[in-house]
SERO-4910 file (N, C-alpha, C, O; in steps of 0.05 Angstrom, whole numbers):
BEGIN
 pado doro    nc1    nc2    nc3   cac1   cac2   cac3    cc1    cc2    cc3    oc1    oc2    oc3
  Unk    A  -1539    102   1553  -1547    127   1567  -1522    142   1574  -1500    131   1578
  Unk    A  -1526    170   1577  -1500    192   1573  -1488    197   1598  -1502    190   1617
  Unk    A  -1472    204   1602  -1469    219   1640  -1485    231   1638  -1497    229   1660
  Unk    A  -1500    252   1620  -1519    280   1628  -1539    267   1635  -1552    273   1655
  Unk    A  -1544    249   1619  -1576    236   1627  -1579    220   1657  -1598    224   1672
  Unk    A  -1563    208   1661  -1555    204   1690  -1558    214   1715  -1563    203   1736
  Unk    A  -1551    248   1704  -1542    266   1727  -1577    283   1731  -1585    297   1749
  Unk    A  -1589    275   1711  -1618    290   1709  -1636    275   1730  -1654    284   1745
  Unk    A  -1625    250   1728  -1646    221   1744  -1647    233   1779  -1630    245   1791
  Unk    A  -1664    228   1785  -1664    225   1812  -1650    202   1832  -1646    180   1821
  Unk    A  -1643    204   1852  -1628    182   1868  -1642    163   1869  -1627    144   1874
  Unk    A  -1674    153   1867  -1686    136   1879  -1683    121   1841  -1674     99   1840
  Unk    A  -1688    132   1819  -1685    120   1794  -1656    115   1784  -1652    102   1764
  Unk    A  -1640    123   1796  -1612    122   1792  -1601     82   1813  -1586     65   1806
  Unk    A  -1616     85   1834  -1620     60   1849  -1630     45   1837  -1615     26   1834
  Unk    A  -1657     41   1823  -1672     21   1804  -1657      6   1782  -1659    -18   1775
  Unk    A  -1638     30   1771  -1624     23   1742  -1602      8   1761  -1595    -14   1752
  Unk    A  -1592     16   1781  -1565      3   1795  -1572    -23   1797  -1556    -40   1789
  Unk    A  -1598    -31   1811  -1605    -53   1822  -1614    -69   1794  -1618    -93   1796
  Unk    A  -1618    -60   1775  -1619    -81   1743  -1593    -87   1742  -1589   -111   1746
  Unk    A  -1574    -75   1738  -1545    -76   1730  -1527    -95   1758  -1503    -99   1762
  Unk    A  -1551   -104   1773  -1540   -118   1796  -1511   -113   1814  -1496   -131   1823
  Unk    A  -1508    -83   1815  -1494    -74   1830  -1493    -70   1864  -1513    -58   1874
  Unk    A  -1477    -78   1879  -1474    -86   1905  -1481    -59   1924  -1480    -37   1912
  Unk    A  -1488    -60   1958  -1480    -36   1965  -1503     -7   1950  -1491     14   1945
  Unk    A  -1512     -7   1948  -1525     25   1929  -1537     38   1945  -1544     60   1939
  Unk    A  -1544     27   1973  -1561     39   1987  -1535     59   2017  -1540     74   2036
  Unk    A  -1507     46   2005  -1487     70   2021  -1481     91   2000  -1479    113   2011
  Unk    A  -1478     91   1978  -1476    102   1956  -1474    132   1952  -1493    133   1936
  Unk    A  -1467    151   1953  -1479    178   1943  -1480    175   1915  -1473    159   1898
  Unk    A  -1496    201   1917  -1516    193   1879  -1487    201   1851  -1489    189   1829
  Unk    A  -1465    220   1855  -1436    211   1849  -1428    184   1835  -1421    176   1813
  Unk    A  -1436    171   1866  -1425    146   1866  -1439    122   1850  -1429    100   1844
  Unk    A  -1468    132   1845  -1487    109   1845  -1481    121   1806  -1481    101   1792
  Unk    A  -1478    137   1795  -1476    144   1775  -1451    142   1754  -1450    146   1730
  Unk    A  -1427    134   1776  -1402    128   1764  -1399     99   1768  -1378     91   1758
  Unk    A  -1418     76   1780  -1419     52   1779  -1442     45   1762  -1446     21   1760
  Unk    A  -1454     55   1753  -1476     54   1730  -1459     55   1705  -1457     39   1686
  Unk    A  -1445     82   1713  -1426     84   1680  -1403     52   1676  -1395     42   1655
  Unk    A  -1400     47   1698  -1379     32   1695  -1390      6   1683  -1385     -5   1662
  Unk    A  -1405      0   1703  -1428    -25   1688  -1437    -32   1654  -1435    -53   1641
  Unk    A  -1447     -3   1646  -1454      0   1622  -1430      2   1607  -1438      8   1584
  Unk    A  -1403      1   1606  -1386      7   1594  -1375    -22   1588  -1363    -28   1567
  Unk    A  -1380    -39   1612  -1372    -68   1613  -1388    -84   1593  -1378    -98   1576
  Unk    A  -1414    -80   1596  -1432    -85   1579  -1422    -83   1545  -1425    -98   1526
  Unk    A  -1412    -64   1547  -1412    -52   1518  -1382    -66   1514  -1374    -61   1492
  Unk    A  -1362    -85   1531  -1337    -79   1517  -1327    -62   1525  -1303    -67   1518
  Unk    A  -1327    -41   1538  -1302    -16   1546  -1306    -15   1572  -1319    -33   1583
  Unk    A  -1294      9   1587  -1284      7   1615  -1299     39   1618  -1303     51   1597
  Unk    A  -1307     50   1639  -1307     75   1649  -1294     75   1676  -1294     61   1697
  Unk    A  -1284     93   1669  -1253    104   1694  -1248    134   1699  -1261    153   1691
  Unk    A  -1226    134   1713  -1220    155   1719  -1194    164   1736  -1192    154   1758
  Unk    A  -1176    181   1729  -1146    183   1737  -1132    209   1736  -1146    226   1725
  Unk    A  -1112    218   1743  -1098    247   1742  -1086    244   1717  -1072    225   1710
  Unk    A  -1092    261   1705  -1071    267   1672  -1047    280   1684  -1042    291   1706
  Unk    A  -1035    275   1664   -998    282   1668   -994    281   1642   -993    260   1629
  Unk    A   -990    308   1633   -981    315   1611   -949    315   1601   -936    335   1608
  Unk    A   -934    292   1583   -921    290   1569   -910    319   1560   -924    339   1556
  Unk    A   -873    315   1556   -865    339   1536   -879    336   1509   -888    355   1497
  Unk    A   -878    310   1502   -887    304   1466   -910    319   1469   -917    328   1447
  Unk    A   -927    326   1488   -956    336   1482   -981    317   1486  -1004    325   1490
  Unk    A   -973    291   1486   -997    279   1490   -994    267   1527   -976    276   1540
  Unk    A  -1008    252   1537  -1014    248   1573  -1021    221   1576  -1025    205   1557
  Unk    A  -1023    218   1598  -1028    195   1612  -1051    197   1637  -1049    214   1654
  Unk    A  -1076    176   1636  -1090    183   1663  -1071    170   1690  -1068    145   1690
  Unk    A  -1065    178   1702  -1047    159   1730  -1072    147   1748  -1096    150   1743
  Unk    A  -1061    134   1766  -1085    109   1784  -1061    112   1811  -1037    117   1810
  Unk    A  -1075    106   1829  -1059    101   1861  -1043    116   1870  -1051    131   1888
  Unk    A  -1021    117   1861   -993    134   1878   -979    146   1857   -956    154   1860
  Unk    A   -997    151   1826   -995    171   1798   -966    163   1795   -950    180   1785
  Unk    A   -953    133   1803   -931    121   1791   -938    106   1759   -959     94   1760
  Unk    A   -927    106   1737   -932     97   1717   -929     68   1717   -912     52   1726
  Unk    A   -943     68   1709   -953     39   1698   -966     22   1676   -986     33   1666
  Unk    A   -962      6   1670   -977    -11   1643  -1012     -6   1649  -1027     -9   1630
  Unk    A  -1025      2   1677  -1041      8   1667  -1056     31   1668  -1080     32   1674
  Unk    A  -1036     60   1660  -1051     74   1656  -1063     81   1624  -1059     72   1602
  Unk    A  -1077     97   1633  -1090    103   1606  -1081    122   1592  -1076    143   1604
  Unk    A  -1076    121   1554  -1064    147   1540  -1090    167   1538  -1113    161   1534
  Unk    A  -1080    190   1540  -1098    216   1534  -1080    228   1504  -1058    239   1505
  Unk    A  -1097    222   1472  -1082    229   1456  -1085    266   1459  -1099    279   1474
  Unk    A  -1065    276   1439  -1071    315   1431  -1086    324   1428  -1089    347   1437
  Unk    A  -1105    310   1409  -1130    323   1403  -1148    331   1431  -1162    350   1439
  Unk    A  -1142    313   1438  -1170    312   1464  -1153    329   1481  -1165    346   1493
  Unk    A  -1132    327   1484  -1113    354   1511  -1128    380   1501  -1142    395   1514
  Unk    A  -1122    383   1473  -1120    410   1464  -1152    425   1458  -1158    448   1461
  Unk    A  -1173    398   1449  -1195    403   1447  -1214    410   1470  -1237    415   1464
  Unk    A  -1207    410   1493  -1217    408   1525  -1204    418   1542  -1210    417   1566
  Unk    A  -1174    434   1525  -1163    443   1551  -1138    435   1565  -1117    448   1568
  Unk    A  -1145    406   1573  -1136    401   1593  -1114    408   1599  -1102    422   1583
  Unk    A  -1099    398   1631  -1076    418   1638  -1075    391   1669  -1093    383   1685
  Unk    A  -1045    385   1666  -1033    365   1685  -1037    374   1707  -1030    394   1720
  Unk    A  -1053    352   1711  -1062    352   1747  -1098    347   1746  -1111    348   1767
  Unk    A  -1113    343   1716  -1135    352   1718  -1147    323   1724  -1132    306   1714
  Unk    A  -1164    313   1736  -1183    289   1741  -1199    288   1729  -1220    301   1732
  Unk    A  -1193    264   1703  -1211    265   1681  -1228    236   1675  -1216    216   1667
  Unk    A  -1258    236   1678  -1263    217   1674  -1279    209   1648  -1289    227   1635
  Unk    A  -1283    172   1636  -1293    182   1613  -1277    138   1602  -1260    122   1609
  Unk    A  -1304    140   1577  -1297    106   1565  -1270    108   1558  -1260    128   1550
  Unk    A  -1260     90   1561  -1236     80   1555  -1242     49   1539  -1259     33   1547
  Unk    A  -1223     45   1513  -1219     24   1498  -1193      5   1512  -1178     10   1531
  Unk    A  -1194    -22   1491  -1179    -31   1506  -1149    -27   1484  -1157    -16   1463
  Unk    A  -1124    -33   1483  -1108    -35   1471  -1106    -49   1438  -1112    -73   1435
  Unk    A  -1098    -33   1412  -1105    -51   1393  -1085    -58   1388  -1069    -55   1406
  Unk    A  -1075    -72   1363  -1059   -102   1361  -1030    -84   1367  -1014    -91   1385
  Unk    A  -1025    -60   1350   -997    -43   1354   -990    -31   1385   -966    -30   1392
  Unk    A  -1012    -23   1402  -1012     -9   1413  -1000    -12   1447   -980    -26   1448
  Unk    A  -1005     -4   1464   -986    -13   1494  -1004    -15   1506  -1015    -36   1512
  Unk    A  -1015     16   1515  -1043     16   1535  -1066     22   1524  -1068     24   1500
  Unk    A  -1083     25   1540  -1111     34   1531  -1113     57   1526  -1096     74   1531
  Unk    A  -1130     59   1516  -1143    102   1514  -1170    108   1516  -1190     96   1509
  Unk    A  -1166    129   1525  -1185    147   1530  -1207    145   1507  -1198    159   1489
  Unk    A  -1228    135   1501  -1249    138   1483  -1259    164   1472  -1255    175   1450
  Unk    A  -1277    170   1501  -1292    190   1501  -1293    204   1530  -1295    193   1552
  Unk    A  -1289    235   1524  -1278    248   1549  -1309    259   1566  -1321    277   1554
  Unk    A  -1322    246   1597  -1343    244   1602  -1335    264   1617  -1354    279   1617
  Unk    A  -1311    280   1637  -1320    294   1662  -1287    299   1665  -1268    284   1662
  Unk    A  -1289    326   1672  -1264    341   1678  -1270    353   1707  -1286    372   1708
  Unk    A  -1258    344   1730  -1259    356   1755  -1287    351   1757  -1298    373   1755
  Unk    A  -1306    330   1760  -1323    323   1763  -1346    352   1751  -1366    359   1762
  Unk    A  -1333    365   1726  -1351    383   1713  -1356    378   1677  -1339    368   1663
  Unk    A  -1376    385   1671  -1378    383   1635  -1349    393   1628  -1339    414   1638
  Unk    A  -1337    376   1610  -1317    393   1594  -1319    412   1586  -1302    429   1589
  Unk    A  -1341    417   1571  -1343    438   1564  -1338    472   1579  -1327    493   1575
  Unk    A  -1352    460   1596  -1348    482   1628  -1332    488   1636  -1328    509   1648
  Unk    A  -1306    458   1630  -1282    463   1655  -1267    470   1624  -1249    454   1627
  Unk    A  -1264    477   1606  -1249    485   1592  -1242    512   1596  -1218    518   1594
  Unk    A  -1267    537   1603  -1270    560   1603  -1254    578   1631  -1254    603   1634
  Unk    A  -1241    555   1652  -1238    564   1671  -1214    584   1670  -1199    586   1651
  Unk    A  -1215    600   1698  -1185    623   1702  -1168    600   1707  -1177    577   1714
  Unk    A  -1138    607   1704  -1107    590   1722  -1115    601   1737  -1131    619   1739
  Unk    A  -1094    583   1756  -1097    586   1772  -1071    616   1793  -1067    623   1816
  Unk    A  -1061    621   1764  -1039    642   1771  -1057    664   1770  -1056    681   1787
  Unk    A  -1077    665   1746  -1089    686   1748  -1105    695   1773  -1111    719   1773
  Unk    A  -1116    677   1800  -1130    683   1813  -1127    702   1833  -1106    715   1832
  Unk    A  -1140    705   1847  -1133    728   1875  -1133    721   1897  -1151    718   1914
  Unk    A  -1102    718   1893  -1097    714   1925  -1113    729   1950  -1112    752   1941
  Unk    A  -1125    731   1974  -1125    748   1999  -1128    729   2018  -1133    705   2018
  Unk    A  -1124    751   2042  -1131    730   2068  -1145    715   2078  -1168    714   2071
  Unk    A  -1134    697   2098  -1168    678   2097  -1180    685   2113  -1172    695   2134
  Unk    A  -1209    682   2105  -1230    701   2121  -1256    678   2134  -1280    686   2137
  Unk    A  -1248    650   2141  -1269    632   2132  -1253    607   2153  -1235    592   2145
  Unk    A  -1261    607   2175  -1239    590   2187  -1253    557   2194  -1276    549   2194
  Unk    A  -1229    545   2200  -1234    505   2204  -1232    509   2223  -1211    520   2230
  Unk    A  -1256    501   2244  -1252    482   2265  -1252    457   2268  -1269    441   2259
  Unk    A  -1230    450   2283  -1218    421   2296  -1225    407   2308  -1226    383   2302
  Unk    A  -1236    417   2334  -1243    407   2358  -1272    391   2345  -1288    402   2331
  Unk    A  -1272    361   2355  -1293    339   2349  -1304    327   2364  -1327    317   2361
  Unk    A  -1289    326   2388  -1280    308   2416  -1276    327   2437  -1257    341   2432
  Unk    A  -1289    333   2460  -1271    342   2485  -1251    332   2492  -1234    347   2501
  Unk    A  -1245    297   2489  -1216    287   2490  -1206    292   2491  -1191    292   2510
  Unk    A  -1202    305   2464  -1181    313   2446  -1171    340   2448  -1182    360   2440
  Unk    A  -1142    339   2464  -1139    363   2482  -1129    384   2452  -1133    407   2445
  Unk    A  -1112    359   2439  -1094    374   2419  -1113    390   2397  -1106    410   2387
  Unk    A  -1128    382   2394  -1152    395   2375  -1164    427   2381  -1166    448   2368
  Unk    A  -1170    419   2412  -1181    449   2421  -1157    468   2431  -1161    490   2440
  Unk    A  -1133    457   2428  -1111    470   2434  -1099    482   2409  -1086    503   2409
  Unk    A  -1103    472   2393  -1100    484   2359  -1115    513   2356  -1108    537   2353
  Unk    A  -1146    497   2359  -1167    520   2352  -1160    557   2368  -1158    579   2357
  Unk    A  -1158    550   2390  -1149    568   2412  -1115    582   2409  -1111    606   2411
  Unk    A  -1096    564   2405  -1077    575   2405  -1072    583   2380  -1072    608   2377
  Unk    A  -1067    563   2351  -1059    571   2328  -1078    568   2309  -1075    553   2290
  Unk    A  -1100    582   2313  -1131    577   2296  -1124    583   2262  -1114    602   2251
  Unk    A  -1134    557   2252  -1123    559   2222  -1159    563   2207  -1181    556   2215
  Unk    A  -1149    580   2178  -1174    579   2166  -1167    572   2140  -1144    564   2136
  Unk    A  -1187    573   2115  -1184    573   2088  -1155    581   2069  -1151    604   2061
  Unk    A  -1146    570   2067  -1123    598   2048  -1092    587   2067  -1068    586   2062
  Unk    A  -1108    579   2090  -1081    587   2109  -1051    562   2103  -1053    537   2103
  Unk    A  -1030    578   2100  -1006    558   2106  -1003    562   2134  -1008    582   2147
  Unk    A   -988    523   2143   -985    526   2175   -961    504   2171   -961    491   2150
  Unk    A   -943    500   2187   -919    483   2191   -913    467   2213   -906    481   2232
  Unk    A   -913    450   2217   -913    427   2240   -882    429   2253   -872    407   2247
  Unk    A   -868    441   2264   -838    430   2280   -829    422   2297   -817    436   2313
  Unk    A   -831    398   2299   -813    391   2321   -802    356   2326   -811    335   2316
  Unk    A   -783    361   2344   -768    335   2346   -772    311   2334   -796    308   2328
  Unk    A   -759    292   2328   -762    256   2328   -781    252   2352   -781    264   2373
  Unk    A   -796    233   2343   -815    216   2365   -836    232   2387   -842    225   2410
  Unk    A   -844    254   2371   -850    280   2394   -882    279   2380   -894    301   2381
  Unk    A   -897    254   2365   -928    272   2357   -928    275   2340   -951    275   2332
  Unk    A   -911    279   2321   -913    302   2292   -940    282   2272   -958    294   2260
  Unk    A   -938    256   2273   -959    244   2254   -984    236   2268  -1005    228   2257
  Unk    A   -981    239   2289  -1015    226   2302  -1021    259   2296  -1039    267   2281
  Unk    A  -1004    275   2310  -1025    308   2298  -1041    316   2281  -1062    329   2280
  Unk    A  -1016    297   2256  -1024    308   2226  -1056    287   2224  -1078    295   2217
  Unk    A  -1047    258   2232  -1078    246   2239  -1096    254   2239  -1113    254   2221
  Unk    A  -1097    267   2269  -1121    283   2277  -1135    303   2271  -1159    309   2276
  Unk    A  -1107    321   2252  -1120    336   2239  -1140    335   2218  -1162    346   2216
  Unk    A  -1124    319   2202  -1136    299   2179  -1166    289   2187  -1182    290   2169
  Unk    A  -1171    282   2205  -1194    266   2211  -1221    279   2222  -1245    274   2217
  Unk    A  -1200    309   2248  -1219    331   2247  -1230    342   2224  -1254    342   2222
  Unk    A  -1215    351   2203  -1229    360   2178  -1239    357   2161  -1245    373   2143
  Unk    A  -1244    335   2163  -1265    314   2153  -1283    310   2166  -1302    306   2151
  Unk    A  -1290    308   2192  -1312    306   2206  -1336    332   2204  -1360    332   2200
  Unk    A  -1312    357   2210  -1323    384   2210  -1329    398   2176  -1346    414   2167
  Unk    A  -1310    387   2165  -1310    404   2141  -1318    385   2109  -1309    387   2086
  Unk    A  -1337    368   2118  -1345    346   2090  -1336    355   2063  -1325    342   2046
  Unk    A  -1346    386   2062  -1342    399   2036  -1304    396   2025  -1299    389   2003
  Unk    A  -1287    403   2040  -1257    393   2045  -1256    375   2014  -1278    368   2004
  Unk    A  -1231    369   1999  -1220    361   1989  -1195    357   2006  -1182    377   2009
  Unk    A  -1185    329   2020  -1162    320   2029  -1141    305   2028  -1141    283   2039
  Unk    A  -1122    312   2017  -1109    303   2010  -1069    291   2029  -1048    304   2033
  Unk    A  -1074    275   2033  -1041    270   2049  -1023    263   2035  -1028    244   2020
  Unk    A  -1002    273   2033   -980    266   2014   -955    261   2028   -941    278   2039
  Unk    A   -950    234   2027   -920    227   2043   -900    218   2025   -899    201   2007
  Unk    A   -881    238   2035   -860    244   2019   -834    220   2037   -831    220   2061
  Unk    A   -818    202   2016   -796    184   2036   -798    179   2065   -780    184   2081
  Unk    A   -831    163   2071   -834    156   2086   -828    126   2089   -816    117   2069
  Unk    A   -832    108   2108   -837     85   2114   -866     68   2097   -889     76   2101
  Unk    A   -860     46   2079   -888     36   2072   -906     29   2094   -929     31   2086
  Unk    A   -904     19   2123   -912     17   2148   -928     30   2151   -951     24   2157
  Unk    A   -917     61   2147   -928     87   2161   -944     98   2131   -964    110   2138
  Unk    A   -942     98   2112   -969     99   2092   -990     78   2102  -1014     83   2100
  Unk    A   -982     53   2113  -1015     42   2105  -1025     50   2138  -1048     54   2145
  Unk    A   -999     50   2160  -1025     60   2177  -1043     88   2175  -1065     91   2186
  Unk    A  -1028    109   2158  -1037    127   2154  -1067    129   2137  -1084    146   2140
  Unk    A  -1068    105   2119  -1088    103   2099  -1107     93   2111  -1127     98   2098
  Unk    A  -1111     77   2137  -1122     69   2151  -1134     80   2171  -1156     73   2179
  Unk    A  -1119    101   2182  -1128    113   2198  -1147    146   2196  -1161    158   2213
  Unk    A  -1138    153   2163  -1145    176   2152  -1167    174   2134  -1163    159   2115
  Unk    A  -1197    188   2133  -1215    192   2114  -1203    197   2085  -1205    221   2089
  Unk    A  -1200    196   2075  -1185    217   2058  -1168    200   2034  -1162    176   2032
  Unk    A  -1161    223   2017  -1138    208   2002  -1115    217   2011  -1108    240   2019
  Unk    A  -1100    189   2007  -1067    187   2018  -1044    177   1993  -1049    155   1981
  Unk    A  -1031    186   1988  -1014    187   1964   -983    186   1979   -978    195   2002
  Unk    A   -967    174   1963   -935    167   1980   -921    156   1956   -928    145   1935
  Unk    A   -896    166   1970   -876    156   1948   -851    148   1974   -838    165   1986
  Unk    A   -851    123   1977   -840    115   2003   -799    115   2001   -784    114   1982
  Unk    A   -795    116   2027   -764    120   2019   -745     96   2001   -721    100   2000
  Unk    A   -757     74   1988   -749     57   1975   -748     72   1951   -727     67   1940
  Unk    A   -766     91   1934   -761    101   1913   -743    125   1903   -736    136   1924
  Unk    A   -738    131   1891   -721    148   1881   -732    173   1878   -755    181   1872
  Unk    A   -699    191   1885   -720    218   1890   -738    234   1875   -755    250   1883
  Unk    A   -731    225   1843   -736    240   1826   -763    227   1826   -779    242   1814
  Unk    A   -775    199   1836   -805    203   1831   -815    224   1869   -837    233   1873
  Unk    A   -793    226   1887   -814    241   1905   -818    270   1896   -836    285   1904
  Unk    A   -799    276   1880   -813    304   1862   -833    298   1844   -854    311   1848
  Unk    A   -832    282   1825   -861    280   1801   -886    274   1815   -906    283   1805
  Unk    A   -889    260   1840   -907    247   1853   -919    284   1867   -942    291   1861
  Unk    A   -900    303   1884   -903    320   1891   -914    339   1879   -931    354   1888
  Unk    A   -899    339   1849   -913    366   1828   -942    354   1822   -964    366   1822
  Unk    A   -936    326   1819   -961    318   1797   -990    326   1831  -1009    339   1823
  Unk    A   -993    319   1860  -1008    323   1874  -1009    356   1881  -1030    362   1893
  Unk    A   -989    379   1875   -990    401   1874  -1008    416   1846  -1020    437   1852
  Unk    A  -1008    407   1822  -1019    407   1802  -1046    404   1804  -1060    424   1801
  Unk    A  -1059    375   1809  -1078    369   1824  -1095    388   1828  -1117    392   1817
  Unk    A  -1077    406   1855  -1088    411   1877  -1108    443   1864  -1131    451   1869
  Unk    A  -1088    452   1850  -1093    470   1830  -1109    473   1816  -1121    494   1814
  Unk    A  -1115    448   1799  -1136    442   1784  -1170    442   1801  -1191    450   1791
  Unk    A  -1166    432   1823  -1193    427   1834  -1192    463   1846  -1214    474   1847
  Unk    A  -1176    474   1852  -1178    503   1868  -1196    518   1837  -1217    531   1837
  Unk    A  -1182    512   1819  -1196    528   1788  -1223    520   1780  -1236    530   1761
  Unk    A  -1232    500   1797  -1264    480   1784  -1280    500   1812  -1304    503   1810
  Unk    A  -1264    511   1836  -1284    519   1859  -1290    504   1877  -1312    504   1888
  Unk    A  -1264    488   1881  -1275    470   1906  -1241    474   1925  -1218    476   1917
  Unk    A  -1254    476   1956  -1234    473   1970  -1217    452   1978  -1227    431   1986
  Unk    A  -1191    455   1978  -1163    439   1977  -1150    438   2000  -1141    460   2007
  Unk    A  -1145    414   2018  -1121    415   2036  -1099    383   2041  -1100    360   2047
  Unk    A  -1083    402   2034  -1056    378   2027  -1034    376   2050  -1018    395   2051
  Unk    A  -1032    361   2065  -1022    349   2092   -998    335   2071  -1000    319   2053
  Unk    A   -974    348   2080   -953    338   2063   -925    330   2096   -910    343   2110
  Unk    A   -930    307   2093   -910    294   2117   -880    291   2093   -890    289   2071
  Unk    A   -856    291   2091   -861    324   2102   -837    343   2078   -827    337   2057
  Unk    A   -835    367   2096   -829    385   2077   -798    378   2075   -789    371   2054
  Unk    A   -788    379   2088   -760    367   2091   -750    354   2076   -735    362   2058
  Unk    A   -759    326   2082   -755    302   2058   -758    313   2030   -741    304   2014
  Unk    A   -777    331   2021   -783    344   1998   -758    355   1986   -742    348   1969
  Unk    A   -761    373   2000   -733    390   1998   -698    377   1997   -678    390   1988
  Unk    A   -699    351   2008   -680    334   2008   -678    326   1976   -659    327   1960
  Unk    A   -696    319   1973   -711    301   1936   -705    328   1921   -698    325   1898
  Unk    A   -706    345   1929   -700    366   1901   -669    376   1900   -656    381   1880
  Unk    A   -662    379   1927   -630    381   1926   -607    356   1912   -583    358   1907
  Unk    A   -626    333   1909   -605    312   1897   -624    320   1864   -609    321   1845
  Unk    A   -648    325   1860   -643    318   1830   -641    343   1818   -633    338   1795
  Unk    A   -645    371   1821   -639    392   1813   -608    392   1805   -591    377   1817
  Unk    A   -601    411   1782   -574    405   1769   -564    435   1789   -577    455   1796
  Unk    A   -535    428   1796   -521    442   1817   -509    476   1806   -496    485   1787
  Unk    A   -522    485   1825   -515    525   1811   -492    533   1816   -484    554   1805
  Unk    A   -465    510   1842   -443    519   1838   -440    534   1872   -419    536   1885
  Unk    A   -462    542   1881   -464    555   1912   -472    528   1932   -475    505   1924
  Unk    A   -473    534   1951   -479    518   1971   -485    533   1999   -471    551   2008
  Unk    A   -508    522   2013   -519    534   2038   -504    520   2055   -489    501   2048
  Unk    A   -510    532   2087   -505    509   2101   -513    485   2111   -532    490   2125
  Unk    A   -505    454   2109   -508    429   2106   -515    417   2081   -532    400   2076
  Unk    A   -497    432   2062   -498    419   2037   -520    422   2020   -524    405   2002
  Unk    A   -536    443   2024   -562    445   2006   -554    467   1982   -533    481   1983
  Unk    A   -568    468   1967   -556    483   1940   -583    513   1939   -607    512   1933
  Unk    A   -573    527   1944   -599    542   1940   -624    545   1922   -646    556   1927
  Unk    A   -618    535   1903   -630    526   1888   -656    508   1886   -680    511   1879
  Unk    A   -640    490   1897   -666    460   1902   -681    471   1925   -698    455   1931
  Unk    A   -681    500   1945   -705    504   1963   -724    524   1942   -746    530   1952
  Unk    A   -720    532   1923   -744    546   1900   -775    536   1900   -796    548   1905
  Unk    A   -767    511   1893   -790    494   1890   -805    478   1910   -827    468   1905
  Unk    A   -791    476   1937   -809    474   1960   -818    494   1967   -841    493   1976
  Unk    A   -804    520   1968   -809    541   1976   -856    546   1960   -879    548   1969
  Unk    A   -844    545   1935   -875    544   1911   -884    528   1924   -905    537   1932
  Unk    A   -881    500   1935   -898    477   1936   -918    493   1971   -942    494   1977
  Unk    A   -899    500   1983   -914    516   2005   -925    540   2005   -942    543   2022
  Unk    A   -918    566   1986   -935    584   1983   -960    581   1958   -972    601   1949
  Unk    A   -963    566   1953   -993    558   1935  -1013    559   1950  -1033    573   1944
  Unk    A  -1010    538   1984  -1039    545   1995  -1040    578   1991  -1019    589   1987
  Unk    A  -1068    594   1991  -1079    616   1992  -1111    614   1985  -1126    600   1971
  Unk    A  -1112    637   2005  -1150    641   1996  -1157    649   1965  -1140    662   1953
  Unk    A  -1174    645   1955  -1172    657   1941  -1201    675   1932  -1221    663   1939
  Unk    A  -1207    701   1919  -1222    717   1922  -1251    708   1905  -1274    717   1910
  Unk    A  -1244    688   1881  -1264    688   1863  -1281    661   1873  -1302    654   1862
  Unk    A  -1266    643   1902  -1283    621   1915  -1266    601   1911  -1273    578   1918
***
């Protein structure tokens, strides 16, 4: 049975087939969920795998699906040319779909058959605008925070620096002063208030400590490239969740990316960017702030949704 046929079923027949396939849990499930563990089931059945990962498109032209922290690994999956070029696709897109296992020559697995692009028909998500093409304007459509009367810092946001759709905002201040329980709370407000939200946290040369309490403490997806790695993956890790972010803004769904922090970013691009010969003050190259500069003016509203 197809994804389409799947997606036709109702939740209560979508449960029946779950509960043959002796799948755990179905009754927390959203029907998403109960339909991508159906696929997965039936794929096991058959010998193959159904999955799902961020493509990262190769200079050669052909990609890779990424898994966890979109660090490479033995087990991601190849996306050959044909299928990039036949569907579109474009790095950063969330592509799901059977996967084979490795044959006698080969390294990793691949992509079979391509089931779902940004949780849409390929076919569909092939036709979309870039996201350069879109229209920018103001945001007209605002988040509220406040969840808790507790929570002084929440209704002190709303009231003092009220953020909406579209909006860039910047966190500053001192060592040991708040800066990550904020970003927490924010994180957790917007998820409470805003379900519809796509959330995303991105910690840039943090502490591994401070990712898992973060992962723990946050609804959401949390992505890191901790200060043990090298800078040049806290840039690929950065483009590849900015790309992403892009991709889901082009499918019509709303995006917000909590990036702890901008600094460290900007640190990671001043060591691997090649040197223009100028220099700012404390040693920064003007250069390597280009691309943080982009990584922060991307949030925007945009006109077409």
């Amino acid at each position: 049975m197809t994804l389409r046929d799947l997606e036709h079923k109702t939740l209560t027949e979508l449960t029946e087939m779950a509960a043959e396939y002796e799948i755990p849990n179905v009754a927390k499930l959203r029907k998403r969920q109960v339909i991508e563990a159906i696929m997965q089931a039936q794929a096991q059945k058959d010998g193959m795998e159904y999955t799902k990962g961020v493509l990262e498109i190769l200079p050669d032209g052909f990609g890779f699906l990424r898994r966890g922290d979109y660090a490479p690994s033995n087990e991601d999956i190849y996306v050959s040319v044909s299928q990039i070029r036949r569907f579109m696709l474009r790095t950063g897109d969330t592509v799901s779909g059977l996967v084979r296992p490795p044959k006698d020559s080969e390294k990793y697995h691949a992509l079979l058959r391509v089931e779902r692009v940004n949780d849409l028909d390929p076919e569909q998500s092939s036709g979309r605008k870039p996201f350069e093409d879109l229209t920018p304007i103001y945001p007209n459509r605002r988040l509220l925070l406040e969840t808790d009367p507790k929570e002084i810092a929440m209704r002190l946001m709303d009231v003092i620096s009220p953020i909406g759709k579209g909006q860039r905002g910047m966190v500053v201040s001192p060592p040991k002063a708040g800066k990550t329980t904020l970003l927490k709370n924010i994180a957790n407000s917007l998820t409470t208030n805003h379900p519809e939200l796509e959330l995303i946290v991105l910690l840039i040369d943090e502490r591994p400590e401070e990712v898992t309490d973060m992962q723990r403490s946050v609804h959401g997806e949390v992505i890191s490239s901790t200060f043990d790695q090298p800078s040049e993956n806290h840039v690929r890790v950065a483009e590849l969740v900015l790309e992403r972010a892009k991709r889901m803004v082009e499918s019509g769904r709303d995006v917000v990316i909590l990036l702890d922090s901008i600094t460290r970013l900007a640190r990671a691009y001043n060591l691997v960017e090649p040197p223009s010969g100028r220099t700012l003050s404390g040693g920064v190259d003007p250069s390597a702030l280009h691309k943080p500069k982009r990584f922060f003016g991307a949030a925007r509203n945009i006109e077409e949704g």
